[in-house]
Each structure stands twice: as structure tokens, then as C-alpha cells.
Biotite code that builds the C-alpha atoms (Angstrom):
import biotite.structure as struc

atoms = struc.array([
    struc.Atom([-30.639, 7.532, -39.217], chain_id="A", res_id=1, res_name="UNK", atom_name="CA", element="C"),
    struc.Atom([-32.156, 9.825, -42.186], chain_id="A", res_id=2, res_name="UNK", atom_name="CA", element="C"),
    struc.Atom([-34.739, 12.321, -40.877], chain_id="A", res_id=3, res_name="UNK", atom_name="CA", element="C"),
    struc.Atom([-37.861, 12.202, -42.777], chain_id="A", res_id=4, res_name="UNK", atom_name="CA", element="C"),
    struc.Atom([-37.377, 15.002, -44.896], chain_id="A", res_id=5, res_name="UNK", atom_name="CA", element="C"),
    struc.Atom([-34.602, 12.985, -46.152], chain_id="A", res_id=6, res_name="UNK", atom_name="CA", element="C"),
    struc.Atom([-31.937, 15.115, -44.735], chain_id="A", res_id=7, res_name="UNK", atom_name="CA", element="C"),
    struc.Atom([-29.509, 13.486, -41.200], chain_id="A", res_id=8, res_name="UNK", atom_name="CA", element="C"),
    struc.Atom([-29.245, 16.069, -38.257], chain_id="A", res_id=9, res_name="UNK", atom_name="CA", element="C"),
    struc.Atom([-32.167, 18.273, -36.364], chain_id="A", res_id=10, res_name="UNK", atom_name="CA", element="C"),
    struc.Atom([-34.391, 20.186, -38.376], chain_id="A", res_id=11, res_name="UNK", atom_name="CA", element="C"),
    struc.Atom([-35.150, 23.802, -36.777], chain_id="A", res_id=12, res_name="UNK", atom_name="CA", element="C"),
    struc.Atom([-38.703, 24.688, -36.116], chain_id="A", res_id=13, res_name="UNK", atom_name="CA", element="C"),
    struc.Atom([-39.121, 28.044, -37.727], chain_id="A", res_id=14, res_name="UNK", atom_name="CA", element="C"),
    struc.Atom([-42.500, 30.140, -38.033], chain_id="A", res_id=15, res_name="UNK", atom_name="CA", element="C"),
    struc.Atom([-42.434, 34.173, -38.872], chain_id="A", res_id=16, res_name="UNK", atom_name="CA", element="C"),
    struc.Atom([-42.082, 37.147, -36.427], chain_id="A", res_id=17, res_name="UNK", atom_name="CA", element="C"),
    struc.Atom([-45.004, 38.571, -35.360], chain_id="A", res_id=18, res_name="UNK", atom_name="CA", element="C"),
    struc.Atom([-43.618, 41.825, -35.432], chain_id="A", res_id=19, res_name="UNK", atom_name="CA", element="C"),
    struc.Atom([-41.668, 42.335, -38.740], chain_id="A", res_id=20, res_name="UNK", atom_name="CA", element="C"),
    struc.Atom([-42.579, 38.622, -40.729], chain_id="A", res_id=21, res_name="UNK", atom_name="CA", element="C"),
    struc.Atom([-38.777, 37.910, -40.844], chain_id="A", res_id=22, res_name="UNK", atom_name="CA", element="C"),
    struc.Atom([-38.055, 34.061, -40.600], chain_id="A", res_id=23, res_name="UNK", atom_name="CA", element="C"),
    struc.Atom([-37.781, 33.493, -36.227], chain_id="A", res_id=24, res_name="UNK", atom_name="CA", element="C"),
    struc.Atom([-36.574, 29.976, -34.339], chain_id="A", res_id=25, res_name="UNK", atom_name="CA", element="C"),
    struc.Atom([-38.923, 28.545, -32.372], chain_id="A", res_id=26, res_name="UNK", atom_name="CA", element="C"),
    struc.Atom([-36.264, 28.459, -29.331], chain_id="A", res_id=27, res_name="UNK", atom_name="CA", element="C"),
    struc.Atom([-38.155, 27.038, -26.312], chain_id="A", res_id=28, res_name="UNK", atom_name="CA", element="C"),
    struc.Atom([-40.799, 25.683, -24.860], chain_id="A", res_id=29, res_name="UNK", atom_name="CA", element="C"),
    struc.Atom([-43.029, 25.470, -22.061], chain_id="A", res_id=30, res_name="UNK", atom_name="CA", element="C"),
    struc.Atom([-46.119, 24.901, -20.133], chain_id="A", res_id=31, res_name="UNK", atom_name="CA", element="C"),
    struc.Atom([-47.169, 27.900, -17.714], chain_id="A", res_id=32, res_name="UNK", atom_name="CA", element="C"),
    struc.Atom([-50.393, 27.585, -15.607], chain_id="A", res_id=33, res_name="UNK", atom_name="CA", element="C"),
    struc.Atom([-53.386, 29.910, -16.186], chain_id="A", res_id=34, res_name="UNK", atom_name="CA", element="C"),
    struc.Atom([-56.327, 30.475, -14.876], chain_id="A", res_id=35, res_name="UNK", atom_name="CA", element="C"),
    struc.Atom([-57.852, 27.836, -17.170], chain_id="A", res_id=36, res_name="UNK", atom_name="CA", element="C"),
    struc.Atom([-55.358, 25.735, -16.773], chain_id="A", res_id=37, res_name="UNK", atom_name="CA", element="C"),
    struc.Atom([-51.803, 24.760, -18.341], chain_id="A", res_id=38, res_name="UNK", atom_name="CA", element="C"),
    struc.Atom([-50.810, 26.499, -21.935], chain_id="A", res_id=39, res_name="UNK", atom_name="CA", element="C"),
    struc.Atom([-47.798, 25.468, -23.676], chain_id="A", res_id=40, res_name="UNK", atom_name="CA", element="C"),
    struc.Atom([-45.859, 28.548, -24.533], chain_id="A", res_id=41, res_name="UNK", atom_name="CA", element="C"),
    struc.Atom([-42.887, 28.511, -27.212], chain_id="A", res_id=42, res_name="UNK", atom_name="CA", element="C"),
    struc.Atom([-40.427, 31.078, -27.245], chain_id="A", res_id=43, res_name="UNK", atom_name="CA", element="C"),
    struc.Atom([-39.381, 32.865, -30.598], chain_id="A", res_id=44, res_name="UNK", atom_name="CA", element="C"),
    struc.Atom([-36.214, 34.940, -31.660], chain_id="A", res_id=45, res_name="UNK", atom_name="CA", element="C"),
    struc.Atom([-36.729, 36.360, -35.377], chain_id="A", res_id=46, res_name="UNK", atom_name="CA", element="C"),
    struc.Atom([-33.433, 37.176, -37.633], chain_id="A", res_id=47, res_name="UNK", atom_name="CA", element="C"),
    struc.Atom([-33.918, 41.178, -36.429], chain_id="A", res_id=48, res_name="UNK", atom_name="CA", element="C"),
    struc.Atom([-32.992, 39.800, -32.932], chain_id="A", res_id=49, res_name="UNK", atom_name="CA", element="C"),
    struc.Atom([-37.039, 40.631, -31.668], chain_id="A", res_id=50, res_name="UNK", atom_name="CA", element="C"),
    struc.Atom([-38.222, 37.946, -29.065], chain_id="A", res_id=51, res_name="UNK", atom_name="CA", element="C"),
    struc.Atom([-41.441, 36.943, -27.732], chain_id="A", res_id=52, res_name="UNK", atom_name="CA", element="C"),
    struc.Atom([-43.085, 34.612, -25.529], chain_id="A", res_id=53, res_name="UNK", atom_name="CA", element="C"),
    struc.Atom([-46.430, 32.908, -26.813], chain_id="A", res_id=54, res_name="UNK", atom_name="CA", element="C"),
    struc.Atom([-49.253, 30.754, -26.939], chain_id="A", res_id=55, res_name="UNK", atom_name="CA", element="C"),
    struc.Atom([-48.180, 27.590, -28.918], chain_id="A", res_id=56, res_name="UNK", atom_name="CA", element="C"),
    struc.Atom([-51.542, 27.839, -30.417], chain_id="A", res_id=57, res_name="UNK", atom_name="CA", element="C"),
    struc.Atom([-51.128, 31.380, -32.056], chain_id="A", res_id=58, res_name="UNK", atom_name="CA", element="C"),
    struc.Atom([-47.386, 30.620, -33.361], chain_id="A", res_id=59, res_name="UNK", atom_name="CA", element="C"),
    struc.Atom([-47.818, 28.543, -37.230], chain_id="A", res_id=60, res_name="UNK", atom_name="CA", element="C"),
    struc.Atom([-44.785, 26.167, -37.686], chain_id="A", res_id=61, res_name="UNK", atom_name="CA", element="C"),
    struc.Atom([-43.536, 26.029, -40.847], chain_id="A", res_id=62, res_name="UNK", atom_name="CA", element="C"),
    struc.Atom([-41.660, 22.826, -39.440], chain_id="A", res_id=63, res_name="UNK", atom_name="CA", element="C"),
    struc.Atom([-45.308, 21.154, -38.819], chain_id="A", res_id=64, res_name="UNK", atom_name="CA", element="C"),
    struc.Atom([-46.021, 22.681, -42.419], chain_id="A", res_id=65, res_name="UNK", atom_name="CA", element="C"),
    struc.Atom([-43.599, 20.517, -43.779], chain_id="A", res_id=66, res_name="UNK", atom_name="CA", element="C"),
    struc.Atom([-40.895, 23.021, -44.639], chain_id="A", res_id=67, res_name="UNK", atom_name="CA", element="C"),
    struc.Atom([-38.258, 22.527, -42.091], chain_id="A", res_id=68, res_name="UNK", atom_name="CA", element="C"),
    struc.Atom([-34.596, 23.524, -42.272], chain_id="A", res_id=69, res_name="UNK", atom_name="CA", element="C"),
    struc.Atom([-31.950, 20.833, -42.043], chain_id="A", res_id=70, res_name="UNK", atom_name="CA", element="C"),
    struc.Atom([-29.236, 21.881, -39.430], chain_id="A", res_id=71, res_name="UNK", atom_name="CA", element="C"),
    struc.Atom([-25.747, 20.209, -40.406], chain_id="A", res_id=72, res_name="UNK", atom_name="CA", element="C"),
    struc.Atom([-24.534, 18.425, -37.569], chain_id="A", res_id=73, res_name="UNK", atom_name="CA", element="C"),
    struc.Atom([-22.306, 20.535, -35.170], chain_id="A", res_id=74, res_name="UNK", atom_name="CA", element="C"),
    struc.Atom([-22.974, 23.679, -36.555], chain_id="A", res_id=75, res_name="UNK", atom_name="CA", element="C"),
    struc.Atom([-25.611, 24.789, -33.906], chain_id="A", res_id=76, res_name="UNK", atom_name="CA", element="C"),
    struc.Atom([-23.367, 26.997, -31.475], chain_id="A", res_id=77, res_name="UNK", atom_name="CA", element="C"),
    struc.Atom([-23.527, 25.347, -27.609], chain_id="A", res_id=78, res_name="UNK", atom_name="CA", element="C"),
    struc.Atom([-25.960, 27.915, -25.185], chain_id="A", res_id=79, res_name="UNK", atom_name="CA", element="C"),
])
């Protein structure tokens, strides 16, 4: 079945580095408990190989933006 961006396959959810503004993968995420309760954290790994951990809330998706990246099926490399 056709994604809705017209494309077949997974569609990465991208957003921009905080540190440098390259292009970074949303890679995982997660809920983590706080003080004031749970926050969903996402995990992001820009092209310059810098990583961080963050509030879902202060990460913008350019998936959610409506400019996602197709993925060709089985060319994601198995983690």
C-alpha cells in the first residue's frame, strides 16, 4: 500500500541538529518520568555523527511538516 506522500516504504522522520543545522534522523523514542510527570523524548543523530537526547516538544519534524524522505525498501541497514 502507497504511503501518503505517494511514495511505498517508511518515510524517515528528519528535523535539523541542534548543534550544526545539518539534516539529523529522528532515531528513537521514548517516555522518561520527571518530576512533572512523563515526557516523550526522541533521540537524534545529525549527518556530522552529533547525537542528542530531547524533549519531543523542542525537536520540529520536518516529517510532521510534510517533507518526509521516502526510504526504498531494504535499504535501511539492520541495528
Amino acid at each position: 500500500m502507497d504511503e501518503p506522500n505517494g511514495t511505498s516504504g517508511p518515510a524517515l522522520d528528519t528535523t535539523t541538529c541542534p548543534e550544526c543545522g545539518a539534516v539529523a534522523e529522528v532515531t528513537d523514542r521514548a517516555v522518561l518520568e520527571s518530576t512533572a510527570g512523563p515526557v516523550e523524548h526522541v533521540r537524534v543523530v545529525c549527518l556530522d555523527r552529533h547525537w542528542f537526547l530531547l524533549p519531543a516538544e523542542s525537536v520540529t519534524s520536518a516529517t510532521a511538516a510534510g517533507r518526509s524522505c521516502p526510504v526504498p525498501a531494504g535499504s535501511r541497514a539492520k541495528r
